[in-house]
C-alpha positions in Angstrom: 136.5 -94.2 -149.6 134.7 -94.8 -146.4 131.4 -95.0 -145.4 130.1 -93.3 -142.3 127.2 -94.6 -140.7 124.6 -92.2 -140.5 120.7 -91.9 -138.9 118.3 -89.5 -137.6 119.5 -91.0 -133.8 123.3 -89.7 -134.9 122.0 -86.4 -135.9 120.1 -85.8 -132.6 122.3 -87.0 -130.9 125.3 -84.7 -131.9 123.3 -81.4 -130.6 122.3 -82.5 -127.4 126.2 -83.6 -127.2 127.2 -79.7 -128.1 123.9 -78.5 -125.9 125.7 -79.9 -122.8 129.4 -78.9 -123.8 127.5 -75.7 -123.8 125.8 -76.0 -120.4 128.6 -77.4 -118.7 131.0 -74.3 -119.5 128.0 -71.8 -118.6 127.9 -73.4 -115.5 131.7 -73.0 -115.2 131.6 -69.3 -116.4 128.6 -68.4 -113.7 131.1 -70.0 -111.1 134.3 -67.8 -112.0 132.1 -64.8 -112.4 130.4 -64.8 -108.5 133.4 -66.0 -107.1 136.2 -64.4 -109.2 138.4 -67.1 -109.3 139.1 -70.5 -111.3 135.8 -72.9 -110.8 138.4 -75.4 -110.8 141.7 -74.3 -109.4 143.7 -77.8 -109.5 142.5 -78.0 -112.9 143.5 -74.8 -114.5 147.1 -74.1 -112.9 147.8 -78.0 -112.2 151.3 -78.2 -110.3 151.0 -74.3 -109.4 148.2 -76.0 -107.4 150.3 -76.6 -104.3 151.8 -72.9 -103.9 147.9 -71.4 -103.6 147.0 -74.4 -101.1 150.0 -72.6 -98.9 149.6 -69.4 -99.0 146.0 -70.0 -98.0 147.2 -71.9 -95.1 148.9 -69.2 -94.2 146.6 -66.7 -94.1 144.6 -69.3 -92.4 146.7 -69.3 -90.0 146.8 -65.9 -89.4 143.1 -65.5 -89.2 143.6 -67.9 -86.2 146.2 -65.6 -84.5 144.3 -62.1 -85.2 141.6 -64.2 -83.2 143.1 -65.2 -80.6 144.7 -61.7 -80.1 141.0 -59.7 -80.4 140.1 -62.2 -77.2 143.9 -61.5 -75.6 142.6 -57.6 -76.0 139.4 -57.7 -74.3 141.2 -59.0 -71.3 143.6 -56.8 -71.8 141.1 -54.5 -72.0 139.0 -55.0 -69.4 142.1 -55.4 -67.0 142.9 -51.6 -67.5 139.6 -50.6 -66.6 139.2 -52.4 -63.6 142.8 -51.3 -62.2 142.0 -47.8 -63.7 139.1 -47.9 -61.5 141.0 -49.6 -58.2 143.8 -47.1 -58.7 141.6 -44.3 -58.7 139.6 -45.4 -55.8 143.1 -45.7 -53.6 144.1 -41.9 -54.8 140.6 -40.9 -53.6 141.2 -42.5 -50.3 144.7 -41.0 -49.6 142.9 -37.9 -50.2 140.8 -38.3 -47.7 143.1 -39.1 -45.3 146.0 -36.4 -46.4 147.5 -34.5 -43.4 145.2 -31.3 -42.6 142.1 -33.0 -43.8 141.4 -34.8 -40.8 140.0 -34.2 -37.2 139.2 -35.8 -33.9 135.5 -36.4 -35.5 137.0 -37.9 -38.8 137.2 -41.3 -37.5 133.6 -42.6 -38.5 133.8 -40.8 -42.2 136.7 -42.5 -43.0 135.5 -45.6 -41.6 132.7 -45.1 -43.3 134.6 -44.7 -47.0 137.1 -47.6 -46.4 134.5 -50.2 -46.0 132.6 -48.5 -49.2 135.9 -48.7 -51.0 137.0 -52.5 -49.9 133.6 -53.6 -51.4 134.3 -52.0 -54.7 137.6 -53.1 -54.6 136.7 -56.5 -54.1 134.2 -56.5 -56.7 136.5 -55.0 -59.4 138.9 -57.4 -58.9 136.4 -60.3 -59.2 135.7 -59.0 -63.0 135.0 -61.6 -65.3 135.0 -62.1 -69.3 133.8 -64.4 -70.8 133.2 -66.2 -68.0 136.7 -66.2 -66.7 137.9 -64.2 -63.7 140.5 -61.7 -64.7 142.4 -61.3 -61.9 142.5 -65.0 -60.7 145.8 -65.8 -63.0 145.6 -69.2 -64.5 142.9 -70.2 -62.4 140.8 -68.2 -64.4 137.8 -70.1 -63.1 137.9 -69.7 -59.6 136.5 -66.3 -57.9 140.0 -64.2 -56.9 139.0 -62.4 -53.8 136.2 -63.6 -50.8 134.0 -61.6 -50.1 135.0 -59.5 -46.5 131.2 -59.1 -45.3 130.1 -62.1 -46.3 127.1 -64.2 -44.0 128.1 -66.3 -42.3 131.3 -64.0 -41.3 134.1 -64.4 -43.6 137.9 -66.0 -42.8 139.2 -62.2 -43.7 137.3 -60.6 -41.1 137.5 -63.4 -38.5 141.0 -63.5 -39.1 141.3 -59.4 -38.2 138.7 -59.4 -35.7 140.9 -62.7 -33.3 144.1 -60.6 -34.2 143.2 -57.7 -33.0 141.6 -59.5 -29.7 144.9 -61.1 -29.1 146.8 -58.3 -29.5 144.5 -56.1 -27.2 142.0 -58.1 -24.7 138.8 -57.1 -26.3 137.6 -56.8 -29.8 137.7 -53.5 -32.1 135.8 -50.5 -30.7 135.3 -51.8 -27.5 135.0 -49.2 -24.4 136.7 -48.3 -22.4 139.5 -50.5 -23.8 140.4 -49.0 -27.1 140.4 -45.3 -25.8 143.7 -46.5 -23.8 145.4 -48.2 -26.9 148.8 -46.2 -26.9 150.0 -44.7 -30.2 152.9 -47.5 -29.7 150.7 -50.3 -29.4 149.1 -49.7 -32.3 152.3 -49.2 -34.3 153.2 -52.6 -33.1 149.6 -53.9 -33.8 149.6 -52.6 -37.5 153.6 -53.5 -38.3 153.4 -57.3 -36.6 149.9 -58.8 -36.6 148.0 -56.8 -39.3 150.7 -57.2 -41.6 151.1 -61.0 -41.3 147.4 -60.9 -42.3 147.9 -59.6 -45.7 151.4 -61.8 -46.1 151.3 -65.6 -47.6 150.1 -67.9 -46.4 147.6 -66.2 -44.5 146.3 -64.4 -47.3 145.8 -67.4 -49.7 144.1 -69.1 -46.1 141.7 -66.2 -45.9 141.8 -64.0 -49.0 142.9 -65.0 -52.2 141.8 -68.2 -54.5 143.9 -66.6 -57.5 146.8 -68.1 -58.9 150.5 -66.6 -58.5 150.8 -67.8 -62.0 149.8 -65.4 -64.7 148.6 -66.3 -68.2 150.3 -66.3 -71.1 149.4 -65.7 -74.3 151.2 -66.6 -78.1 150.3 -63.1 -80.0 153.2 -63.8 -82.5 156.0 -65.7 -83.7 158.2 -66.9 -80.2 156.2 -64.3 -78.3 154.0 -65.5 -75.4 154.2 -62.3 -72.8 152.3 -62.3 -69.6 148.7 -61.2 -70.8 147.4 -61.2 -67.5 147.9 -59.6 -63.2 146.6 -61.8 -60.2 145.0 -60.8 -57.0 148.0 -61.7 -55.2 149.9 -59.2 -56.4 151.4 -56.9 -53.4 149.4 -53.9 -54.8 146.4 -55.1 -54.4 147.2 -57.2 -51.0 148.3 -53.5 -49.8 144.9 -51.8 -50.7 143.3 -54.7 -49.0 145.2 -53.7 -45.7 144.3 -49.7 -45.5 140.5 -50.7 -46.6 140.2 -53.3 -43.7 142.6 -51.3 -41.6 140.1 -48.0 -41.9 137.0 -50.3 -41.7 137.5 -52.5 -38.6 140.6 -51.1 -36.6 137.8 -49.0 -34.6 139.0 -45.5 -35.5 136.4 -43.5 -33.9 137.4 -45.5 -30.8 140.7 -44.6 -30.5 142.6 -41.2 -28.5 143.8 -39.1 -31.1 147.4 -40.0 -31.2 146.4 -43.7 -31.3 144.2 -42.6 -34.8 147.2 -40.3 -36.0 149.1 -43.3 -35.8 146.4 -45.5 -38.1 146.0 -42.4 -40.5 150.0 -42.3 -41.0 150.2 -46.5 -41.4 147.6 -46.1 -44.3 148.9 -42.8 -45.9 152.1 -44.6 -46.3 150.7 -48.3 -47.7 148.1 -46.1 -49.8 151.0 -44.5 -51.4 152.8 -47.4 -52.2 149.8 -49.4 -53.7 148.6 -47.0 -56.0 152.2 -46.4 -57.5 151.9 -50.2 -57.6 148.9 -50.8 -59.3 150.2 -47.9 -61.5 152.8 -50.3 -62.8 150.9 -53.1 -63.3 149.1 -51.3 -66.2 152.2 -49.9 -67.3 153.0 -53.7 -67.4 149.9 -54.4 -69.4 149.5 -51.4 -71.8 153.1 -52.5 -73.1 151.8 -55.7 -74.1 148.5 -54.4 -75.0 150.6 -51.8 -77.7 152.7 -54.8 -78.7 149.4 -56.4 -79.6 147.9 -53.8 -81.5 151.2 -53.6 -83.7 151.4 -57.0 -83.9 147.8 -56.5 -85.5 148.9 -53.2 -88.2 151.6 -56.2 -89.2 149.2 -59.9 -89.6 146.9 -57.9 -91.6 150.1 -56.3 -93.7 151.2 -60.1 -94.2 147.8 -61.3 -94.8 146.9 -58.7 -97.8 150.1 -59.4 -99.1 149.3 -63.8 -99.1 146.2 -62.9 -100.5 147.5 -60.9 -103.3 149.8 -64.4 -103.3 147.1 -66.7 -104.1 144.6 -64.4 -106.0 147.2 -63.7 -108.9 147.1 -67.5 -109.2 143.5 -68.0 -108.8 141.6 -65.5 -109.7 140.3 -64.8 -112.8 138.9 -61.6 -115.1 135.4 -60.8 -114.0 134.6 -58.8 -117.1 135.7 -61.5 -119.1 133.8 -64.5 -117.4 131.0 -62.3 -117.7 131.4 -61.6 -121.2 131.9 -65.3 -121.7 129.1 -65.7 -120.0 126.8 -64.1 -122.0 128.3 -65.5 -125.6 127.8 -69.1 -123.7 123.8 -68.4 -123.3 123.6 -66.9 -126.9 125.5 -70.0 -127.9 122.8 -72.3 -126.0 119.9 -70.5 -127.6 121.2 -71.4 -130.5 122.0 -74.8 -129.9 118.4 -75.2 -128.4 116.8 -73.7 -132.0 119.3 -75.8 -133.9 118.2 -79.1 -132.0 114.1 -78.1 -131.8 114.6 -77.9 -135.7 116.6 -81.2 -136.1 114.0 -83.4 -134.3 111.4 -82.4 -136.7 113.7 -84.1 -139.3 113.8 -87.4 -140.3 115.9 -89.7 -143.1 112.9 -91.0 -145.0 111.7 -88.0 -145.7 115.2 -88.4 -148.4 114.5 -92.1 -149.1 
């Protein structure tokens, strides 16, 4: 038979043991119950470990991408509006100058509405987001387009103003001189010199800080589409041309056949830039679509990880809870049993 050694120390001592046991699993139990899952996970499912730490990665990983494709969006976004706006702005133009609508006295209005309209169109296509030019391809930093009546005098308009000098003696709107511009001399005007203006390199010398570049964006798995459009595209080079054409050519200066001429050069290069800026956002609402789907299916894989690594981790709530409260009963009790016990004491049985 053995003897166990025995004292009122031992005695106290074995409650306070069970009163921590106690604690330490109510602390455990509080754990699983606001976070519904194991309070130690590498504990409870051990080599099963490694499978949750993946799947989380995963969806990690996806969180990344949905991120990254809400910003590719907003420029997305914000690109539609702005050519939504420029293409609109051209179809307002040709209107004005449609066949019918015009007459000898028409010169000044239109004028007028091109240099109103190359303004807004340069501002639209210096849009920004985040801090980051839109239109300026992958230097997204640098502003696309100069501004045409800036102070001191722009490149642009310098550029127009010594072209058309050269080509005729005097600059625009000078009399008697641009009353006796022929019809065919301004044909040849707005074909050689003009055009050359809005062709490279002259228009990244004068006009353009954007790159031919565009940027391109991963929004999935060995998909990295062009996510952007740059100033330099001919669309917008074209709707530069009619603006500054209609602005600065002189028109109320000009015989009537010599402005017939002018209206039928930017009729024709209106029409072709707004079927052009057309495509560009047919360009970009295909990838912004592709996006959006792309979306519908990372969150489909993402509830279907999570589902992954929550029949792994998490746990009953009802039954933490539960445990909970049987946990603080059993504490109570504990704290009772061990109040009682120090008020004992071997001698009182010697």
């Amino acid at each position: 038979m053995k003897a166990s050694f025995i004292s009122t120390a031992t005695l106290l001592n074995s409650a306070r043991s069970t009163t921590a046991r106690t604690q330490a699993d109510l602390a455990k139990a509080n754990i699983e119950v606001n976070k519904g899952r194991y309070a130690d996970v590498g504990l409870e499912l051990g080599y099963k470990t490694a499978t949750t730490l993946d799947l989380r990665q995963q969806v990690d990983a996806i969180t990344e991408q949905q991120k990254r494709n809400d910003l590719t969006k907003v420029r997305l976004g914000n690109s539609q509006t702005a050519l939504n706006q420029i293409r609109s702005d051209g179809e307002a133009f040709l209107a004005l100058i449609a066949p019918g609508k015009l007459t000898d006295a028409s010169g000044g209005i239109v004028a007028q509405a091109a240099a109103s309209k190359l303004s807004a169109f340069i501002g639209q296509m210096n849009s920004s987001t985040a801090g980051q030019f839109i239109f300026s391809g992958i230097n997204s930093a640098q502003r696309p387009l100069a501004d045409y009546e800036a102070s001191p005098q722009s490149k642009a308009k310098t550029a127009f103003t010594q072209a058309f000098q050269t080509a005729f003696g005097f600059p625009p709107g000078t009399q008697p001189g641009a009353s006796q511009i022929t019809a065919a001399q301004m044909k040849s005007f707005l074909d050689g010199p003009v055009a050359t203006l809005f062709a490279d390199p002259q228009w990244g010398d004068n006009w353009s800080s954007a790159s031919n570049t565009n940027i391109r964006n991963e929004i999935g798995p060995g998909e990295n589409p062009e996510t952007s459009t740059n100033a330099n595209a001919q669309a917008f080079r074209q709707l530069a041309m009619i603006y500054t054409i209609g602005s600065d050519v002189g028109l109320a200066s000009l015989a009537p056949a010599t402005q017939s001429v002018v209206y039928e050069k930017m009729r024709s290069v209106a029409g072709l830039a707004t079927v052009g800026v057309t495509q560009l956002q047919a360009d970009l609402g295909a990838v912004e679509a592709r996006v959006t789907t792309l979306g519908t299916q990372l969150d489909a894989q993402k509830n279907i990880l999570t589902e992954g690594f929550g029949s792994l981790e998490n746990v009953d709530r009802a039954e933490a809870s539960s445990r909970v409260e049987n946990l603080k009963t059993l504490l109570q009790i504990s704290y009772s049993l061990t109040s009682q016990t120090r008020k004992l004491s071997l001698i009182d049985y010697v």
